[in-house]
N, C-alpha and C positions, 0 to 999 in steps of 0.2 A: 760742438761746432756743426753748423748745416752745411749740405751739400750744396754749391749755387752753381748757377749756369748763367754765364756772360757771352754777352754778345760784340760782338768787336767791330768798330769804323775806324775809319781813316779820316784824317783833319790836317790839315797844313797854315801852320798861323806865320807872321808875320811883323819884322819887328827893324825901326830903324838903331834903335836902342842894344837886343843883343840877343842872344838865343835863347837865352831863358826868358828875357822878354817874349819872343815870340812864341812858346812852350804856353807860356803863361795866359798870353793873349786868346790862343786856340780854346785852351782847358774853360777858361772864363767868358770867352763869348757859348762856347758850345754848352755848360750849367744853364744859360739861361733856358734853354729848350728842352734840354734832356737831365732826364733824373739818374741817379745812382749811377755818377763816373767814380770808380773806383781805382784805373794804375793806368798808367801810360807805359809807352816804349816807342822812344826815337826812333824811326826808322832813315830818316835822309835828312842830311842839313845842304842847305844852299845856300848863296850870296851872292850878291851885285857890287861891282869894283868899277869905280867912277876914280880919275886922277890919280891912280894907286891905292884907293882906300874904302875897305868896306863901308859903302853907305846902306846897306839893305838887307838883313836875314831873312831864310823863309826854311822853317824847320818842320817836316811829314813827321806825323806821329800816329801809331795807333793806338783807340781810346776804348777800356774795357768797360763795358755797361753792364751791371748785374741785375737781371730776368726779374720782376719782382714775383714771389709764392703767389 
């Protein structure tokens, strides 16, 4: 196994559907641009409550990029 070195950002996605949606949403729009995301880690969940009822997730995650050799 090689020694790798990653580099780590922050992303917060968005989701009216549910927190893995929005996990999901983040992970997938941010592939399009950036190469080698390899692990996530939740960092905050949020939500918006309208009439008593979550209508709106927004989950911070940070996303680990591995350095290419």
């Amino acid at each position: 196994m090689s020694d790798h070195v990653y580099k780590q950002i922050e992303l917060t996605g968005s989701s009216t559907q549910s927190i893995q949606h929005a996990i999901e949403n983040a992970i997938e729009k941010a592939s399009r641009t950036l190469r080698n995301l390899h692990w996530f880690e939740v960092t905050d969940t949020r939500g918006h409550i309208e009439s008593g009822k979550v209508i709106h997730w927004q989950v911070s995650l940070k996303v680990g990029l591995r350095i290419e050799d």
